[in-house]
N, C-alpha and C positions, 0 to 999 in steps of 0.2 A: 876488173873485167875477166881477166884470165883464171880468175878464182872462181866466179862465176858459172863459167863457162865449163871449169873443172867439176863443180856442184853436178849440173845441167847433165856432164856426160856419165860422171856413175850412176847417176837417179835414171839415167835412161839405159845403161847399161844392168840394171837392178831389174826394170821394165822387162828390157829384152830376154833376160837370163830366165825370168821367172815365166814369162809365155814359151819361154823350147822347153822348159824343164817341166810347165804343168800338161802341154801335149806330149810330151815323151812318157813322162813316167804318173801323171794325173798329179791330185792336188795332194793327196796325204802322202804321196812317195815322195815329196819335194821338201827336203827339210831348209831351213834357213841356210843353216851352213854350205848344202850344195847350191840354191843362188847366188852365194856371197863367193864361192869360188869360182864359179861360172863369171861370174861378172867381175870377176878379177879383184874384189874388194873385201878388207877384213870384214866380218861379222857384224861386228860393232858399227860400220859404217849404217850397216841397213836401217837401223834406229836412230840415225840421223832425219832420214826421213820417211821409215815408217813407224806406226808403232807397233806392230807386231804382224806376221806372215796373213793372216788374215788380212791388216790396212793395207800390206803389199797388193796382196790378187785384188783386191777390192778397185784401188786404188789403177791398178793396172788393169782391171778391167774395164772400169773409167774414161779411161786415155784412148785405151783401142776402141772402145764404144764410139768415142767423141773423132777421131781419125775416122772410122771407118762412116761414118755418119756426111761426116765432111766432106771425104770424096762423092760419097752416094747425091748430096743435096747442091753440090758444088753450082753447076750451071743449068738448075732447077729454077725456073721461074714460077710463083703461084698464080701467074695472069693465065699461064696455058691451057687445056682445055683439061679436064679428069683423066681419061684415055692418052694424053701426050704426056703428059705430067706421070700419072705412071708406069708407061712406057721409059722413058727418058730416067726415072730413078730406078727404078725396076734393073734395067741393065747397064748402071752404074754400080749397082748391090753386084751385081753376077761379077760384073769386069774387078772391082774390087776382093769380093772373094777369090775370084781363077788366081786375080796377080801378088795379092795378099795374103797366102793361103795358109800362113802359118798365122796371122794377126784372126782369118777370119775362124779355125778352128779353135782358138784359143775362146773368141764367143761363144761358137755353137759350145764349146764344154764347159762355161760361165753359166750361158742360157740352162740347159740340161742339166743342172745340176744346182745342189744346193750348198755348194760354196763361196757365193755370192751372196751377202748381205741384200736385206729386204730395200734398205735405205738406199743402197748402190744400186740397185735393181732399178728401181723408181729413176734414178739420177741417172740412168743408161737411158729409161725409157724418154725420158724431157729428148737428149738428143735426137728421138724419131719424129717431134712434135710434127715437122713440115708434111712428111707421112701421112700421120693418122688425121692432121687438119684436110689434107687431099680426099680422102678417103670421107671424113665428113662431108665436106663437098658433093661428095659423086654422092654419099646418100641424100644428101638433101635434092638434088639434081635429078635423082632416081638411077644414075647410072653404075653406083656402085649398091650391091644388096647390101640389105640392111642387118648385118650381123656385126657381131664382140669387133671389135678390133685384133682382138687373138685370133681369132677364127679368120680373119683375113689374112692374118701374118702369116697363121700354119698353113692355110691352102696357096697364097701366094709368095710368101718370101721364102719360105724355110726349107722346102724341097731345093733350092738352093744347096743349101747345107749339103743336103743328100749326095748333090752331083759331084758338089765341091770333095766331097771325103772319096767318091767312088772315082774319080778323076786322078786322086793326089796317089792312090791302092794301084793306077794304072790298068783299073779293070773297064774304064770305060773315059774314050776322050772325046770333048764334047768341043765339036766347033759350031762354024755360024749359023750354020742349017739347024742345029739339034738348040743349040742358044736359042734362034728364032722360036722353034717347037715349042722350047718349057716355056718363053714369055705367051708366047700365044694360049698356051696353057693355064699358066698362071694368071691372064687373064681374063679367061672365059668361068675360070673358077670364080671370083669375084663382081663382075659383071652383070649386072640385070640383064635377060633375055630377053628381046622387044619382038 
């Protein structure tokens, strides 16, 4: 168990070393050898369990996809109505980016870039399923307009990102009044007008 457990904390220490190292210095300034010192672990360790810095980010991108997922859909019921339902994840995504903010930029520069595998990509997007199923709904419903599912995420999730980076720069701090503002925002963006 103790061995295990050993496994468990360098693969997560591998994790973590390799999300501060691809926000600090991006993905091609990160060579192997600096997450293996980071993460306190010979080199060789890393190909224990990846196969190579690409399985790492890929892989890591993964894990935080699936956390940051987890939190957002946590106490998300699909009995709710379209408009509570994404309300309620909506400002699970925000509360998790403000307080995760090193997990949640380490996405936005996954998302934005192409050093993420297409297959990872895909296997990021399954974890938004509860999301885009809500969001079928409201179309079917008519209360959500009938566009891409992209087109909902960039007008409603991803301005997110935005805040989340101009917040972290200390150029702008966003409490509950301004939090209220961009959902209300973000909703009106997505929303049928009746």
């Amino acid at each position: 168990m103790a061995k295990l457990q050993k496994s468990i904390d360098k693969r997560n220490a591998l994790v973590k070393a390799t999300i501060e190292l691809v926000n600090n210095d991006g993905f091609h300034a990160t060579p192997m050898s600096k997450i293996a010192k980071m993460a306190n672990v010979s080199p060789a360790t890393i190909y224990l369990y990846f196969e190579n810095k690409q399985d790492l980010v890929n892989q890591t991108y993964i894990d935080v996809k699936a956390e940051y997922t987890k939190y957002a859909f946590e106490t998300y019921d699909e009995n709710m109505s379209v408009e509570a339902g994404f309300e309620l994840i909506w400002k699970r995504i925000a509360d998790f980016k403000l307080k995760e903010c090193e997990h949640a930029m380490f996405l936005a520069q996954c998302d934005n870039s192409p050093m993420i595998d297409e297959a990872s990509r895909q296997q990021g997007i399954k974890h938004l399923q509860p999301l885009l199923d809500l969001w079928e709904r409201g179309k079917k419903e008519g209360v959500i307009k009938p566009l891409s599912d992209y087109l909902l995420y960039a007008y409603a999730i991803n301005p997110l990102s935005f805040l989340m980076m101009i917040q972290k720069r200390g150029v702008f701090q966003l409490d509950k009044e301004h939090l209220e503002e961009a959902y209300q925002s973000a909703w009106s963006s997505i929303k049928v007008c009746k």
